[in-house]
N, C-alpha and C positions, 0 to 999 in steps of 0.2 A: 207298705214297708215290708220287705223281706224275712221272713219270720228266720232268724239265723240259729235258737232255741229248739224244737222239733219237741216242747212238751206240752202233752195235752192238756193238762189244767193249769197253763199259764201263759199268759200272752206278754210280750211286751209295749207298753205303751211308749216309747220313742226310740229313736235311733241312738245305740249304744254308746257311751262314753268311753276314748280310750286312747291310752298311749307307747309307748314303745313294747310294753309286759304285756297289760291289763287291758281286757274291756269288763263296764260295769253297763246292767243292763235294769231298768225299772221297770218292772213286774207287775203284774197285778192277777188274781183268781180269772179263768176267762169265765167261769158261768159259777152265779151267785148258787149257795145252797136253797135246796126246793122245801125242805122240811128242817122240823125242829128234832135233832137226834134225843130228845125228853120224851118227846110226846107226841111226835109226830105230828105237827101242826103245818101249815103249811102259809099261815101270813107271819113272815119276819119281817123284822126292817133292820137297817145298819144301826150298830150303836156306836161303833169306836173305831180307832185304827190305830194300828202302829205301822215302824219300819222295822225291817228284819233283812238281814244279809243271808243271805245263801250262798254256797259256794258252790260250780258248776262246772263241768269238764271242762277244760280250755278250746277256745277256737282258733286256729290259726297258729296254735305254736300259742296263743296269749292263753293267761289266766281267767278266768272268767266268774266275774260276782254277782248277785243277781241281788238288786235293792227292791226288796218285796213290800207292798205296801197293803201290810194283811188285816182285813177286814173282819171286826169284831158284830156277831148280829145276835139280836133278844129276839121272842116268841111273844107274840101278842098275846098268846093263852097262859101259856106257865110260868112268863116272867124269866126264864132260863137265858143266861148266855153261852154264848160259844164262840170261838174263834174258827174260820175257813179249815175244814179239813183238806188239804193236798195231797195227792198220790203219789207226788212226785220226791214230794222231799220227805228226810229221813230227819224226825224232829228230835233227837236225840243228838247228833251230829251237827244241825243247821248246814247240812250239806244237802245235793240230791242223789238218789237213793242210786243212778246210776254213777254219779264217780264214786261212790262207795263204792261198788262194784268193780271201777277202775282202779283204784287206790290197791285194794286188795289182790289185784292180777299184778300189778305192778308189783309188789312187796313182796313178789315172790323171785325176781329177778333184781332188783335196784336195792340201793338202800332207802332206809326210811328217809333222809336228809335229802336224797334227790327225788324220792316222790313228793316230798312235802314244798318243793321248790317248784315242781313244773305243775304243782296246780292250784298253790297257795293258801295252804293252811301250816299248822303245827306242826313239827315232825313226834310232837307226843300224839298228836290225834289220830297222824298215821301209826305211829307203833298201836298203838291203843284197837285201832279199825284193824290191821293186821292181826290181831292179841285174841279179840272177837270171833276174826274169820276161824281164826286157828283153832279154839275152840270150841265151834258150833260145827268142825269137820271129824273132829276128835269122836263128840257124841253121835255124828251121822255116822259115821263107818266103826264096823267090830271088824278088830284084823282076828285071824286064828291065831293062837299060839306056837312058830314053830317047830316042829320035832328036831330040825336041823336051823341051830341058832349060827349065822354069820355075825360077827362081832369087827368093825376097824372104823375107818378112818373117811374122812372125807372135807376136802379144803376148799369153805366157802367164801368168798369174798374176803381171805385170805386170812380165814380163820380155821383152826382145825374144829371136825364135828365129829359127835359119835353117830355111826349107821349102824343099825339091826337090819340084817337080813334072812328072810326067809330062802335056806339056801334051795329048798327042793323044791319051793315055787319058781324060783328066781325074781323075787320080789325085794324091796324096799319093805322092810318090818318098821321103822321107825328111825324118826332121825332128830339127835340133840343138838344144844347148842351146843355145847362143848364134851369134850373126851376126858375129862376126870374121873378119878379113880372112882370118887362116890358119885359119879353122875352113872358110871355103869351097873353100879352095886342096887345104887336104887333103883334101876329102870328093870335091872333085871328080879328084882324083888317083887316089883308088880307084876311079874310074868302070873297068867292064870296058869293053874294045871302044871306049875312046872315040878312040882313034887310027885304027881301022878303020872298022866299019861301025853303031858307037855311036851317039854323038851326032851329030847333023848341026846343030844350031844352039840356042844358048844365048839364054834371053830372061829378064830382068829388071827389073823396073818402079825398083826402089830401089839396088839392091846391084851390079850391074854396072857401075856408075862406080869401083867402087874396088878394083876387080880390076886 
C-alpha cells in the first residue's frame, strides 16, 4: 500500500476512506515504545486502547482525518501507565504538528473561515493557533524603539489597520487591528524610552489629526 502520509511514527493500516471532501485514514504507532518513561524499564505490554481523531494537511485538494488507534502500555516493574508518545502530533490541538504550521502561514494571508474550511476544523481553533503563533512571535523578536515614529493607515481584507513604522529603518514597527483613537494612545504608551532617548518625532500622513 502506498504510504500517501510521509510521517515517521505512523503508519497506516488500510486504504484510506473517502469521498468527494474528505479522506479518513486508520493509523496506528509504527514502532511500539522500547522503555518505561518512569523507570526506564524495558518489558511493557499493551494495556488499553482508544480512537482518537487527528486532523492532517489535506491530500489532493481533500481534507484529511487520521482515525488513530492509540495504544495505552503498563511496565511490568513500576506498575506505571502511559499512553504512545507521537512526534507527530501536537496533543494540545489533536492536530499534527505540521498543519499547525500550515494553519498558521496560511492566517497570515486568508481568513480564518477559509482556512478552517480547506482543512477541517473550527475556525475558533484556527483564530486560537493563529492567536498562539502571534504571540510566541511577539516574545521572539525585541523591535527598537523608533527615533522617527511613522503613524497611518493600512487596508486589510477590507478593514482599516493601524501601522507603526520605523521611518529611518524603513521598517514595519507594528501593526493593529484597528486605527482607533485609543488603539494609538495605548500602543504608543508602551513605547519604551519614549520619554528619554526614544522617540524623537511623530509623523503621520492621516491619523495624527486626532490624537
Amino acid at each position: 500500500m502506498t504510504d500517501l502520509l510521509f510521517l515517521p511514527d505512523l503508519t497506516a493500516i488500510e486504504p484510506p476512506q473517502e469521498n468527494e471532501n474528505d479522506m479518513m485514514f486508520k493509523v496506528e504507532a509504527t514502532d511500539p515504545p522500547e522503555r518505561c518513561p518512569e523507570c526506564g524499564f524495558n518489558r511493557l505490554y499493551k494495556h488499553t486502547s482508544r480512537k482518537q481523531l487527528i486532523m492532517d494537511l489535506p491530500i489532493r485538494l481533500k481534507r484529511v482525518g487520521l482515525q488513530l488507534n492509540r495504544r495505552r502500555y503498563k511496565c511490568r516493574e513500576c506498575n506505571s501507565t502511559f499512553w504512545e508518545r507521537l512526534i507527530s502530533i501536537d496533543e494540545k490541538r489533536s492536530m499534527t504538528k505540521r498543519l499547525i504550521e500550515s494553519v498558521e502561514e496560511q492566517s497570515k494571508s486568508k481568513t480564518f473561515v477559509e482556512v478552517a474550511e480547506s482543512v477541517g476544523v473550527d475556525e475558533k481553533t484556527v483564530r486560537n493557533i493563529f492567536k498562539d503563533y502571534v504571540a510566541f512571535k511577539e516574545r521572539e523578536y525585541q523591535f527598537e524603539t523608533p527615533k522617527w515614529l511613522g503613524i497611518d493607515e493600512i487596508h486589510i481584507i477590507r478593514k482599516p489597520r493601524l501601522v507603526l513604522t520605523n521611518i529611518e529603518r524603513k521598517t514595519i514597527f507594528d501593526l493593529k487591528p484597528n486605527r482607533n483613537k485609543e488603539t494609538v494612545i495605548q500602543r504608543i504608551s508602551e513605547l519604551h524610552d519614549r520619554d528619554y532617548n526614544g522617540v524623537k518625532q511623530v509623523m503621520s500622513k492621516t491619523l495624527i489629526k486626532t490624537l
